[in-house]
C-alpha positions as CSV (number, residue, x, y, z in Angstrom):
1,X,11.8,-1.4,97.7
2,X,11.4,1.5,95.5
3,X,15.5,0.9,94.3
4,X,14.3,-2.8,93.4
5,X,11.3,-1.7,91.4
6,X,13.5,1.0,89.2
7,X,16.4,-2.4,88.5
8,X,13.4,-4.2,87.2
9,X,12.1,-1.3,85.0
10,X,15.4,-0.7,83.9
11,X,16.0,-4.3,82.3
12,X,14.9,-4.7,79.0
13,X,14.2,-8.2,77.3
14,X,16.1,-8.1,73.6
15,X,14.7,-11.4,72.7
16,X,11.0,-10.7,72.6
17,X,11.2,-10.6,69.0
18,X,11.8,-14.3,68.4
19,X,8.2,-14.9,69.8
20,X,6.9,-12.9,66.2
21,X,9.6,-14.8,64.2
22,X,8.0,-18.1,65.3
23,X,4.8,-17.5,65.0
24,X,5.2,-15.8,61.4
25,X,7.0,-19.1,60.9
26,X,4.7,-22.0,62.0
27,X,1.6,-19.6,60.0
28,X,3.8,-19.9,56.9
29,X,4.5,-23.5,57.4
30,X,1.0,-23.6,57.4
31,X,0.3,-22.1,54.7
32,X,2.4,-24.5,52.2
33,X,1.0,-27.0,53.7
34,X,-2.7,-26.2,52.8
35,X,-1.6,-25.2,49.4
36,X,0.2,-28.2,48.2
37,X,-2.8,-30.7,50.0
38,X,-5.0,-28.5,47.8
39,X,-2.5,-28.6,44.6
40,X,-2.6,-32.7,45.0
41,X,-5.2,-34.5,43.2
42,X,-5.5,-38.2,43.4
43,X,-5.9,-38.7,39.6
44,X,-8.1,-42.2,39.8
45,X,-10.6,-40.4,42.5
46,X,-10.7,-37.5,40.0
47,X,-11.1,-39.7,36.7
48,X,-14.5,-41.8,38.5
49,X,-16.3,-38.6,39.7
50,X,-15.2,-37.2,36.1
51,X,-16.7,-40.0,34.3
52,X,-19.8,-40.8,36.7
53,X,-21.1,-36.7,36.5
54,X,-20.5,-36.5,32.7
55,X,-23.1,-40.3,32.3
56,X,-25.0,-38.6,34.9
57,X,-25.9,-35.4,32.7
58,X,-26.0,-37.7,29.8
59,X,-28.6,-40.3,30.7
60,X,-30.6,-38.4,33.4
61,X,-32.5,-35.1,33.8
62,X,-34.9,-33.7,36.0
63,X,-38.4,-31.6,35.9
64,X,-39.6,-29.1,37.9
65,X,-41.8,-31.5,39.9
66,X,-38.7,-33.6,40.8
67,X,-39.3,-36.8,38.6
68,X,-36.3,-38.1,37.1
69,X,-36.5,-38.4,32.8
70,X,-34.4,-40.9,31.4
71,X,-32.7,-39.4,28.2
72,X,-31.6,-41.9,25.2
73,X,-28.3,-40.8,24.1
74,X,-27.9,-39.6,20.8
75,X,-25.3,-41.4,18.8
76,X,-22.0,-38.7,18.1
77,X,-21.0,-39.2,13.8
78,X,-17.1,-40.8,14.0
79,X,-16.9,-40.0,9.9
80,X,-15.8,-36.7,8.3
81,X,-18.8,-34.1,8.1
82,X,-20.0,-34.3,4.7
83,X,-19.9,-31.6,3.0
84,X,-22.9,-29.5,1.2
85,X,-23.3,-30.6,-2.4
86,X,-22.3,-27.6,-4.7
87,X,-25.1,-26.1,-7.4
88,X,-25.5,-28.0,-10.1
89,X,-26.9,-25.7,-12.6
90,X,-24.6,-23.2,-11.3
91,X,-21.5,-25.2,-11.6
92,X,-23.0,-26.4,-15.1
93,X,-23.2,-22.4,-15.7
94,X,-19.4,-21.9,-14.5
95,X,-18.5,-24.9,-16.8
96,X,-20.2,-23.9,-20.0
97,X,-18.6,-20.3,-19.2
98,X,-14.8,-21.7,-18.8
99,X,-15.4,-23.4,-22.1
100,X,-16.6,-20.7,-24.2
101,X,-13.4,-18.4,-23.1
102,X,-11.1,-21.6,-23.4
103,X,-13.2,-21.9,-27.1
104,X,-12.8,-18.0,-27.8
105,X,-8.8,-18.3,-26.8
106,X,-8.7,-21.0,-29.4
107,X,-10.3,-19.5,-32.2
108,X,-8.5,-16.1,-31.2
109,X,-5.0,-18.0,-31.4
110,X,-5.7,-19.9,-34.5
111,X,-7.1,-16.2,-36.2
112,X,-3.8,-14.6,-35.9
113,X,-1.8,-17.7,-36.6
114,X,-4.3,-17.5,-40.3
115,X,-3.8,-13.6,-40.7
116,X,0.5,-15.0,-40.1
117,X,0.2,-17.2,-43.2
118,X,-1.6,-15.1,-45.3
119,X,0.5,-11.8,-44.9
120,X,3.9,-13.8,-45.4
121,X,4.2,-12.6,-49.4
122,X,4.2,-9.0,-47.3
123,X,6.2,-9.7,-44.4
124,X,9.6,-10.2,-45.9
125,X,12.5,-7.7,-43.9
126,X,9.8,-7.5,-40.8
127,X,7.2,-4.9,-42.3
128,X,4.4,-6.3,-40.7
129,X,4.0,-7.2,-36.9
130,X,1.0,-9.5,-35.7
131,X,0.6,-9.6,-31.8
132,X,-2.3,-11.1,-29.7
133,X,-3.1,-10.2,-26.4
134,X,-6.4,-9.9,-23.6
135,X,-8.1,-6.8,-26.1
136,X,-7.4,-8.8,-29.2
137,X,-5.6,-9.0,-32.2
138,X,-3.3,-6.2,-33.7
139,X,-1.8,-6.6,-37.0
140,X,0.5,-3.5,-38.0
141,X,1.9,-3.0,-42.1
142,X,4.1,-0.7,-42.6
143,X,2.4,1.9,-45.5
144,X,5.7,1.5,-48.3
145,X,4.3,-2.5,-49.3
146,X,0.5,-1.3,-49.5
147,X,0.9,2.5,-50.9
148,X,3.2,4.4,-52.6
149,X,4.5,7.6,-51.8
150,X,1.6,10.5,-51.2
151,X,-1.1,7.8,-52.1
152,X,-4.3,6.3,-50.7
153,X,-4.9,3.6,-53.8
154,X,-3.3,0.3,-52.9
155,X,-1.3,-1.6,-55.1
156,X,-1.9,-4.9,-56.7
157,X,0.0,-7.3,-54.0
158,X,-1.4,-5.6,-50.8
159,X,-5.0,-6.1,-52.4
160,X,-4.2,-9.6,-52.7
161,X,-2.9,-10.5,-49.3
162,X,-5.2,-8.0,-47.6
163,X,-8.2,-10.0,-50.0
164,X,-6.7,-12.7,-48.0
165,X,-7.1,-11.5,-44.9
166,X,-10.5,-10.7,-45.2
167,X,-11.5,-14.0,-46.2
168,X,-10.2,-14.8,-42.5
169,X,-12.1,-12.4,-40.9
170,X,-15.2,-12.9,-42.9
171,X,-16.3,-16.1,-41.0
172,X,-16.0,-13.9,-37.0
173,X,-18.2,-11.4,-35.2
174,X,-15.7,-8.9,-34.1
175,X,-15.6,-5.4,-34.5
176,X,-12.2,-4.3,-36.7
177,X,-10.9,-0.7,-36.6
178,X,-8.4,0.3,-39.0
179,X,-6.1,3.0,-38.1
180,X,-4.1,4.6,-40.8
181,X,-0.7,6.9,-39.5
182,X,1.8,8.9,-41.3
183,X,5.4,10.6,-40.5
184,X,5.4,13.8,-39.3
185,X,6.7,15.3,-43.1
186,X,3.8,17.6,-44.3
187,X,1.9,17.3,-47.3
188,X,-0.1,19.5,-49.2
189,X,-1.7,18.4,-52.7
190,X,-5.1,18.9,-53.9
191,X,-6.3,15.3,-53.3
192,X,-5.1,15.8,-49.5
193,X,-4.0,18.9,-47.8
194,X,-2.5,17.4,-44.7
195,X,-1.8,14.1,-43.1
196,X,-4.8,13.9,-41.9
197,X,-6.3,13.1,-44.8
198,X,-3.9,10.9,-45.8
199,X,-4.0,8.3,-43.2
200,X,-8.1,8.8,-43.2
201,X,-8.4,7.9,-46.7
202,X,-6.0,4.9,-46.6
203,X,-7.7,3.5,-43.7
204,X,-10.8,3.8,-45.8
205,X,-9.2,2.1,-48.6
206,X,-8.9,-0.7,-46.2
207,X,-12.3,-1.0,-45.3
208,X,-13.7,-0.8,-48.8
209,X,-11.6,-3.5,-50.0
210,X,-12.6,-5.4,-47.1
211,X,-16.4,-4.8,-47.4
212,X,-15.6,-5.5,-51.1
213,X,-14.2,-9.0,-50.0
214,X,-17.5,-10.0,-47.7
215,X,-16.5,-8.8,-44.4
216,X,-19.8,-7.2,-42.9
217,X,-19.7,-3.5,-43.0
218,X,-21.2,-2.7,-39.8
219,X,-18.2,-4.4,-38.0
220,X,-15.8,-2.1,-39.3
221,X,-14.5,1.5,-38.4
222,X,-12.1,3.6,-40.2
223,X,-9.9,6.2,-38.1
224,X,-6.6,8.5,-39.4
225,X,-4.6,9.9,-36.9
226,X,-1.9,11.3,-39.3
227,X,1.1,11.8,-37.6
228,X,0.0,12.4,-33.4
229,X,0.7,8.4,-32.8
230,X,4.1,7.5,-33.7
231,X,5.8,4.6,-32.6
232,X,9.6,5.8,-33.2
233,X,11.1,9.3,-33.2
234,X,10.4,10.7,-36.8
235,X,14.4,12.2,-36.5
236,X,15.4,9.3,-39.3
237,X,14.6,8.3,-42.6
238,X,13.8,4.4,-40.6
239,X,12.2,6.0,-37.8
240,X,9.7,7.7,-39.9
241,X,9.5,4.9,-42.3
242,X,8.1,3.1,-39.5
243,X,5.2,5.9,-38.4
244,X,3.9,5.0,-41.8
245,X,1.8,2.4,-41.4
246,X,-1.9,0.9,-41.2
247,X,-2.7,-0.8,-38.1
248,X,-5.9,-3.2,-38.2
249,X,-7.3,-3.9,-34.9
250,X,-9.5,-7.2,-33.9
251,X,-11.6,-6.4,-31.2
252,X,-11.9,-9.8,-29.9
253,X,-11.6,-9.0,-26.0
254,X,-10.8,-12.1,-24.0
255,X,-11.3,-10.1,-20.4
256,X,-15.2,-9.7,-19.0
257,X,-15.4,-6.8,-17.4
258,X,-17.4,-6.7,-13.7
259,X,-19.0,-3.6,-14.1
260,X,-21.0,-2.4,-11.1
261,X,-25.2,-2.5,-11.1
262,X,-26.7,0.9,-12.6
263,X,-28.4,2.7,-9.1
264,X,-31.1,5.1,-10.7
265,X,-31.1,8.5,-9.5
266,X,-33.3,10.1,-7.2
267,X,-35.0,13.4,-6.8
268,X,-33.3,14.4,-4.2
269,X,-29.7,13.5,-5.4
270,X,-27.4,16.2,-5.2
271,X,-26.0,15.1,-8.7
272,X,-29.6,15.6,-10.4
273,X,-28.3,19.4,-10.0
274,X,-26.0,19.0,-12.8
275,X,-28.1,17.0,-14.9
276,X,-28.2,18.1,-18.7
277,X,-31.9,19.1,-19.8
278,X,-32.8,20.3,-16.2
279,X,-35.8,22.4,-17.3
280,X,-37.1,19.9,-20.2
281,X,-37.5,16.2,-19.6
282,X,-34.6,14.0,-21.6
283,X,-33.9,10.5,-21.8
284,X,-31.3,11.0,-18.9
285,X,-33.7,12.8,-17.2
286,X,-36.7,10.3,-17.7
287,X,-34.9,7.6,-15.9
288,X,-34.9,9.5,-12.6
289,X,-37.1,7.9,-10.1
């Protein structure tokens, strides 16, 4: 007996694993099975639940007592939103402003085509150069067809075509600043020591004949840089033949500038510290809050 009981210990079953295997199996099986009942929808079931919740919450709502409130249905718009109607006056505003620039461009273009025509006699072999741009209108003669060597008194056909071109600029409002350069060749006579007083005094030649001619005085400035702005080299007799000139500036500026709100300074600012006048009151100081 005890010889039988160590042959059945002794035997092993190898297959017990297949018991696991098919179980695993059939739970897997299983498994997909549930998934892919869940994954199928029947679409016409789903469209008539769909449609009979969403007119459901539509038409019917309820109260906290229970009792059922029928709700009329508000009418969705089909059309294109309209659209908010812009500000009048302010789009009148932006219109008026477009057509005073596109009137300023105008009368801006049409100035220097004038101050073209009338400076032709002068003009001949390129000694005067009229550009237009955003700041204005600059009109550049070379010095040798308005003055003669070493002077400031201008001869009789530059007073004519400049008398011209004051008559152009008599009927605008912008400011003029004539600018009167020289070579970098010194000079030194009793009427003018230097180049600076040179190209001061024929700038201001310019601007009396000019106020002499109508043009308001208040709208004009006269400035000599001598030689400290050329436009060429000053190494050649044409070079420095060019650095000679008057240059006439029409301050018509076509650009408005955005310039930021003015934020008054407080008494506690930091920058009040380096204030001018910071023992007496000023007119700086006066506008501290």
């Amino acid at each position: 007996m005890a010889r039988r009981n160590r042959d059945v210990e002794e035997h092993e079953n190898h297959e017990r694993w297949l018991v696991s295997y098919a179980d695993f199996i059939t739970l897997l099986f299983a498994f997909f099975v549930v998934m892919y009942s869940l994954s199928s929808v029947n679409e016409g079931k789903y469209r008539v639940l769909s449609d009979s919740l969403v007119q459901a919450f539509r038409s019917v709502s309820v109260n906290e007592s229970g009792t059922q409130i029928v709700v009329q249905q508000v009418p969705m718009p089909t059309g294109p939103i309209p659209m908010p109607k812009p500000d009048r006056a302010q789009q009148a505003a932006e219109q008026a402003k477009q057509a005073a620039k596109e009137a300023a461009v105008k009368k801006v273009r049409s100035m220097a085509d004038e101050i073209r025509r009338v400076l032709k006699p002068l003009s001949d072999g390129g000694q005067v150069l009229v550009t237009e741009g955003a700041n204005g209108i600059k009109v550049e003669i070379n010095a040798e067809v308005l003055f003669a060597p070493g002077e400031a008194l201008l001869g009789a056909q530059a007073v004519s075509a400049l008398s011209a071109v004051a008559q152009v600029l008599v009927g605008s409002e912008f400011p003029i600043v004539i600018e009167g350069h020289t070579d970098n060749v010194p000079i030194s006579t009793y009427r003018f020591p230097s180049n600076w007083e040179l190209s001061a005094v024929r700038a201001s030649s310019v601007v009396r004949l000019f106020v002499n001619s109508g043009v308001e005085p208040a709208r004009l400035t006269a400035a000599g840089y001598g030689d400290q702005r050329p436009v060429a080299d000053n190494e050649t007799p044409d070079s420095r033949s060019k650095n000679r000139r008057v240059t006439l500036l029409i301050e018509s500026i076509l650009v408005e500038e955005e310039l930021p709100p003015v934020v008054p300074l407080r008494r506690n600012d930091p920058i009040q510290s380096i204030l001018p006048s910071a023992g007496a009151p000023s007119s700086e100081a006066a506008q501290i809050l």
